[in-house]
C-alpha positions as CSV (number, residue, x, y, z in Angstrom):
1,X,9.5,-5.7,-10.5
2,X,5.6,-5.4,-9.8
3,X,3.6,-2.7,-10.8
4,X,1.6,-0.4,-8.0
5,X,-1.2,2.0,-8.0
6,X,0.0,5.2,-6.9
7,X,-3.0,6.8,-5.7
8,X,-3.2,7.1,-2.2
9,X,-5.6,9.0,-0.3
10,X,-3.9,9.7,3.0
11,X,-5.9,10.6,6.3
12,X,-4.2,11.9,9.8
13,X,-0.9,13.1,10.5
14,X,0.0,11.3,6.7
15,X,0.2,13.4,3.4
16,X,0.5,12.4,0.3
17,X,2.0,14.5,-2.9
18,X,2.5,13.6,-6.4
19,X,6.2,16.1,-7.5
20,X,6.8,16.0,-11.0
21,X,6.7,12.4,-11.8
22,X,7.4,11.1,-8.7
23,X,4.3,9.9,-5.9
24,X,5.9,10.6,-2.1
25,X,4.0,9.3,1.0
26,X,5.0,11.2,4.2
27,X,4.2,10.7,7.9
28,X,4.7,13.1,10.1
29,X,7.3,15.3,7.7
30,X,9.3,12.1,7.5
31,X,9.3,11.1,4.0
32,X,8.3,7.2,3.9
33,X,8.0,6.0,0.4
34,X,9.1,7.4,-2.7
35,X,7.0,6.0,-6.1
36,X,8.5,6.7,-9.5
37,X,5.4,7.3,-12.0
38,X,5.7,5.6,-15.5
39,X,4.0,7.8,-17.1
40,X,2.7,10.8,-14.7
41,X,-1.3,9.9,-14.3
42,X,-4.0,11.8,-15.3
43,X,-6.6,13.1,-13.9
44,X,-9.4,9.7,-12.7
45,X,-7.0,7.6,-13.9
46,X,-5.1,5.0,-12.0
47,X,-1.3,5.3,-12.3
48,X,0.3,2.3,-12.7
49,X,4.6,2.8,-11.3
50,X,7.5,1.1,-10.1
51,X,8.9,1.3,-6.4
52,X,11.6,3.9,-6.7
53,X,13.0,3.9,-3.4
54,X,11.6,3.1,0.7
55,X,12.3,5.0,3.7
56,X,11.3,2.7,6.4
57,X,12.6,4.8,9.8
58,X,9.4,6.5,10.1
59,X,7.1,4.0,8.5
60,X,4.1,4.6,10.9
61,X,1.8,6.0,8.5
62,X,-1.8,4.8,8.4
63,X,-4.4,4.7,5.5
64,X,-8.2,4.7,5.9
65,X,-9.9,2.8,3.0
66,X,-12.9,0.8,2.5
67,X,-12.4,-1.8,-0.1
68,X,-10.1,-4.4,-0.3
69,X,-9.8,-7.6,-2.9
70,X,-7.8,-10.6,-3.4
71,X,-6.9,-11.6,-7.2
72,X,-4.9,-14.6,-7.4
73,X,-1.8,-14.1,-5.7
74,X,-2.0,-10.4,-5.0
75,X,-3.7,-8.2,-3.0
76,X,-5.5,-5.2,-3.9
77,X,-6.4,-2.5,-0.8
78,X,-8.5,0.7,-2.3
79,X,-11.2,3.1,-1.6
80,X,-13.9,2.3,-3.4
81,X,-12.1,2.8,-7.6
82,X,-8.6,4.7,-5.9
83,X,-6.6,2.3,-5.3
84,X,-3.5,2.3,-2.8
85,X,-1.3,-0.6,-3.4
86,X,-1.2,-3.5,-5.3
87,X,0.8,-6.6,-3.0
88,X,1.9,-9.4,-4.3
89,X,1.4,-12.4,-1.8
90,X,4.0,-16.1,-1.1
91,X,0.5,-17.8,-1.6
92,X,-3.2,-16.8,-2.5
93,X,-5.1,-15.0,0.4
94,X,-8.8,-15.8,1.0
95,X,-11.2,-12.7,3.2
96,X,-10.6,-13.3,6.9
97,X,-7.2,-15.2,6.1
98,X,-3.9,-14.3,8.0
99,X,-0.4,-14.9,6.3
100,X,2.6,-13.9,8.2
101,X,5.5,-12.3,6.6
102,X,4.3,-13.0,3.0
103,X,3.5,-9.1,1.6
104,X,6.2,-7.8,-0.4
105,X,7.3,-5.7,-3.1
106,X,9.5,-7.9,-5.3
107,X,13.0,-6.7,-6.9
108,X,13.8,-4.8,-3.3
109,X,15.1,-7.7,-1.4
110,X,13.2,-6.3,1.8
111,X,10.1,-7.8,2.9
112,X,7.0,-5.1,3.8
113,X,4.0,-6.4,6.1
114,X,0.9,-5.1,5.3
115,X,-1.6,-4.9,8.5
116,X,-5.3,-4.8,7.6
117,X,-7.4,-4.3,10.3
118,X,-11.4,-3.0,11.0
119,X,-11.5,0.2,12.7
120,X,-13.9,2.3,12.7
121,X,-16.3,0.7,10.6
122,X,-13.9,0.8,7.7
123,X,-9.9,-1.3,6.9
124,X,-7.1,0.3,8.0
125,X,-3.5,-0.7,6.5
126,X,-0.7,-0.1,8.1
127,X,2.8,-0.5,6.4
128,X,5.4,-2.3,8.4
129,X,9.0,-3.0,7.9
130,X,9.8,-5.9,10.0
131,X,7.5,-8.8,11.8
132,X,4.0,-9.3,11.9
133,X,0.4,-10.3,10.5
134,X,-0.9,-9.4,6.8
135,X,-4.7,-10.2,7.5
136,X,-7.3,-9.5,5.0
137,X,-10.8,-8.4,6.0
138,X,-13.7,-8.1,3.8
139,X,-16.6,-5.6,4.3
């Protein structure tokens, strides 16, 4: 199973709260995704966990960042030193590149579509559970 980074700075109607060792990303009340911490980070620090479990009913949330990178076979979508997630790609992504259907989180079985799109001068990602484009822009 990958490793993620578990800081995520959430904007909008999406929150984001770190409970005991456990990282939960909410949208709208709903709870969305559930991170197990291994070990609880500290302060400035990135915290490196596993995917615990994925609600996907409510999966609408957004995230507002403005820096994203490609190393090797993942991709890596932060703001600026806080990263959000780490995804592992079917094949190496180049800026400006679109690859259908190839974001996941591997050991889950279930297949997560990451949409990265400009808006308003910055990326936006937006988790999906089923169909669509992972593109990767590049300020």
């Amino acid at each position: 199973q990958m490793g993620v980074v578990c800081s995520v700075p959430m904007s909008g109607p999406c929150r984001a709260a770190a409970q005991h060792n456990r990282f939960i990303v909410a949208s709208s009340g709903d709870k969305v995704l559930l991170w197990e911490l291994c070990p609880p980070p500290s302060p400035g620090l990135e915290a490196r966990c596993t995917l615990a479990k994925v609600f996907v009913e409510h999966l609408t949330c957004r995230t507002q960042v403005s820096c994203i990178s490609v190393r090797g076979s993942s991709i890596v979508v932060g703001d600026c030193g806080d990263s959000v997630s780490v995804w592992n790609a079917a094949l190496p992504l180049q800026c400006g590149q679109v690859a259908r259907g190839t974001a996941h989180h591997a050991g889950d079985g279930v297949v997560y579509v990451v949409h990265v799109v400009p808006w308003a001068g910055k990326v936006v990602v937006q988790f999906g559970a089923s169909g669509g484009d992972l593109r990767v822009s590049c300020r």
